[in-house]
N, C-alpha and C positions, 0 to 999 in steps of 0.2 A: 685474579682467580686464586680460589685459595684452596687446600686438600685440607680433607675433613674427615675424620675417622667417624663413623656408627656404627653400634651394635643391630647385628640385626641376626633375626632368625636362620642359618642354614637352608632347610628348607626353603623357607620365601623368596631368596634371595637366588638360588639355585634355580626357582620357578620363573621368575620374574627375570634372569637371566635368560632361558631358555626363550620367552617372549621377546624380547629383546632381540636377542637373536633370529628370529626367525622374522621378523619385519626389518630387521637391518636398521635397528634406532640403538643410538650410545644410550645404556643404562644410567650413566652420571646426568646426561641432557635431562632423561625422565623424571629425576629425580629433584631436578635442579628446577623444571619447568612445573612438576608437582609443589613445589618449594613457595615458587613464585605465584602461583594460584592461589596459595592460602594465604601471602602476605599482601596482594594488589586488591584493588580492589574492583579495579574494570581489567581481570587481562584480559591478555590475547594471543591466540594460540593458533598455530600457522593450519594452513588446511590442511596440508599431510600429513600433519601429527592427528588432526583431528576424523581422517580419512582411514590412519590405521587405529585408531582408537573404539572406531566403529566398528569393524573389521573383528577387534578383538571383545566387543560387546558382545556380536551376533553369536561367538564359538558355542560349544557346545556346555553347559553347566548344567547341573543339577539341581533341580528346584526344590528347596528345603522349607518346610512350610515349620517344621517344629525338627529345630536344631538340639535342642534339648532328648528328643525323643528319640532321632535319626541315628545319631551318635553315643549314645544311652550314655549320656553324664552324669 
C-alpha cells in the first residue's frame, strides 16, 4: 500500500466526500477501485459497491441538454 498525494479540486472532493459519506464507503477504496477499472481489463466489482452505485445513479440531477447555454459561458 502506498500513499499518494493529488491534486484535486476543493469543491469535488468536499462533494464526493459528502457521498461517501452518506453510503458509508472509504473515499481512498473509490478511488482505488475507480483506478483499477481503467487499468484491468475484465474487472470486477463486488455487488455492494455496485448496489450503491445504482443508488447514486437514480439521485436527483439536472438534465442539461446545452451546458454551454445553461451556464452562459
Amino acid at each position: 500500500m502506498a500513499l499518494k498525494t493529488f491534486n484535486i479540486e476543493e469543491d469535488v472532493y468536499n462533494k464526493f466526500s459528502a457521498i461517501c459519506k452518506k453510503f458509508g464507503v472509504s473515499m481512498s477504496k473509490q478511488v482505488e477501485m475507480f483506478m483499477r477499472s481503467q487499468v484491468e481489463e475484465d474487472p470486477v466489482a463486488r455487488a455492494d459497491y455496485l448496489e450503491r452505485l445504482n443508488t447514486i445513479r437514480k439521485g436527483k440531477f439536472v438534465r442539461v441538454t446545452n451546458f454551454k447555454e445553461r451556464y452562459k459561458l
